[in-house]
C-alpha positions, 0 to 999 in steps of 0.5 A: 453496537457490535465491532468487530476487530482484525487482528493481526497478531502484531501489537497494533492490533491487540492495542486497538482491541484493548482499547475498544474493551476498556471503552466497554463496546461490544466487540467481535475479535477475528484473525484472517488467514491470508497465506498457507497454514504453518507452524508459525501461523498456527502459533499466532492463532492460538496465542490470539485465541488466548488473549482474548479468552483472557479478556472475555472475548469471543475470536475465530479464524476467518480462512481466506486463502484462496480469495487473497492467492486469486485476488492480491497474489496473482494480480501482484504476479501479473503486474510485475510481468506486465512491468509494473511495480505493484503495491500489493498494501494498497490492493489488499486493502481494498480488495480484502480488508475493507471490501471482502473482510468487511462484508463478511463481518456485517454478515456476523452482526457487526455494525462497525469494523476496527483496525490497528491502521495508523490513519484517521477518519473525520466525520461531518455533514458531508460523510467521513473523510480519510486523513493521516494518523498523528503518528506521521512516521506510522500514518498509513493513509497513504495505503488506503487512499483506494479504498472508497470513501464511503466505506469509512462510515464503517470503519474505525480506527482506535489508534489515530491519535496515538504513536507506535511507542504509546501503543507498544507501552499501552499493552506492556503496562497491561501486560499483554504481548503480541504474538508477533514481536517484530514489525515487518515493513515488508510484503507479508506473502514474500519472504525474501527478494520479490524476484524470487517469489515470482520465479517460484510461482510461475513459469513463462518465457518473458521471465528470461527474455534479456534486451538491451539497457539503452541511456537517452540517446539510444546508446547500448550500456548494457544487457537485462535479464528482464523487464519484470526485474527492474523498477523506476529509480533503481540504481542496484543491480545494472552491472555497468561500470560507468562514470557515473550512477545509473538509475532506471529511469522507464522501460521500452517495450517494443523494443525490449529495452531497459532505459537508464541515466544520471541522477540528474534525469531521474525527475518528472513533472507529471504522470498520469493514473488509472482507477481514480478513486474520489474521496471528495468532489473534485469541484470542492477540492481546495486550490492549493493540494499535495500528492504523494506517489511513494510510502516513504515520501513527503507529499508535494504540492501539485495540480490535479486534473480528472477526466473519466477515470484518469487523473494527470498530475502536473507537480509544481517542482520535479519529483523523482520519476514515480512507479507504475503501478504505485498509488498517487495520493491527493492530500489537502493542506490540513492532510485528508486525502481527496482522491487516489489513483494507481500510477500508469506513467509519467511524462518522460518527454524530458529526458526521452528527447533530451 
């Protein structure tokens, strides 16, 4: 059975391949090239290029640059300027990595596809189920929790059960470096600050369109320069000098208005999604589930209810005011995820009515 094998240039990658080749599988290493060529890019091919020569393995380049500008760059944009605050990861995932990449490789004679992704994926009578890595400090399941269940049948993850350390390890006792030496937690097509990429790659009257920062009563604090620039629980960057910290609490389009206040209103019982994704049959989903609605954060317990294409959150203790446009990730107790949704709103009754 032939496995083909992304890899990144990082170390999570490379560790996946060397684990695959140790376990004498037939493997079919590529790179995806998702942003522009340059100097550094070029570099990272040719030093994957030569490590896999080392190992007798074949690699090629896989140029999807157009497809990943057309389908994660400009939905990204979009998104921003339409007042979400994407999760550009959780696309790229579903879109490129597990939806575009994987087709192309089937076509090349793969059966399965290997990632360096820290998650896990059990396998039972009812098909495969997504489920966080043991490294939790690493797990990424979070990220994938849109991709479509059943794509997992062809999917396989060599570094579910090993920590970042132990893969790092892993390749120095082989000697082996990873092109790219240091980790990046950041949006891989985004140097710097967001704001500025988008100021770079568009050009509309909405990016300058200033409006009133109101708190809940409707009192003006302050001015904006912009929807676009601002995210739900954002304290930097107001410039109001207040006698307290002020938080972005939601945004008010038909009056342009930015909406602020204390730490204290900065939670929610609920919000709601769009583009559900089920990984297991809502009526099967244990009485008791947990959801998450940010990386970096401990899942909470909740109740879920699905209609359609839409699923409401209903949190058993107020959790800090989520994002749109971010994913709300259903876990059961033994941690596999159920379902996913992308984040449209949250019930703002609390605050808004004071």
């Amino acid at each position: 059975m032939k496995i083909a094998v992304a890899l990144s240039g990082g170390a999570d990658s490379l560790a996946s391949l060397v684990l695959l080749k140790e376990s004498g599988r037939e493997l079919l290493p590529f790179h995806a090239r998702f942003i522009k060529e340059s100097d550094q890019n070029y570099r990272i091919e040719q030093e994957l290029d030569r490590v896999c020569r080392e190992l007798g393995l074949p690699f090629y380049v896989l140029d999807l640059v157009r497809d990943f500008e057309k389908m994660v760059i400009k939905p990204f944009v979009k998104s921003y300027l339409s007042g979400l605050t994407p999760n550009p990861c959780a696309l790229c995932n579903r879109q490129i990595k597990f939806g575009l990449i994987l087709d192309h490789v089937k076509a090349k004679g793969a059966q399965l596809m290997a990632t360096g992704h820290y998650a896990g994926i059990s396998r039972d009578a009812d098909g495969p189920s997504l489920r966080r890595a043991a490294d939790k400090s690493k797990d990424q399941s979070y990220f994938l929790s849109l991709v479509p269940g059943n794509i997992f049948e062809q999917v396989i993850f060599p570094l579910h059960g090993m920590s970042k350390t132990e893969a790092i390890e892993f390749l120095a006792k082989r000697n082996i470096a990873p092109p790219v030496r240091n980790e990046s937690n950041e949006i891989c097509f985004i140097k710097d600050d967001y704001r500025e990429f988008i100021l770079e790659n568009v050009t509309d009257r909405v990016l300058k369109n200033p409006g009133p920062i109101k708190n809940r009563h409707g009192v003006e604090l302050g001015r904006h320069k912009g929807l676009w620039r601002y995210t739900q629980g954002q304290r930097r960057g107001l410039n109001i000098a207040y006698e307290h910290p002020l938080y972005v609490l939601g945004k008010d389009f038909k009056t342009n208005s930015l909406l602020v206040g204390g730490r204290e209103e900065l939670k929610t019982r609920s919000c709601l999604t769009e583009l559900v994704n089920v990984h297991k049959n809502p009526d099967l989903w244990p009485d008791k589930v947990f959801v998450q609605t940010r990386y970096r954060q401990k899942a909470g317990e909740a109740s879920v209810k699905i209609e359609g294409t839409r699923m409401q959150v209903f949190f058993h203790h107020p959790r800090d005011i989520p994002a749109p446009g971010q994913v709300a990730a259903v876990y059961s107790e033994e941690e596999h995820v159920l379902g996913a949704g992308m984040i449209t709103d949250m019930d703002q009754e609390s605050w808004l009515t004071g």
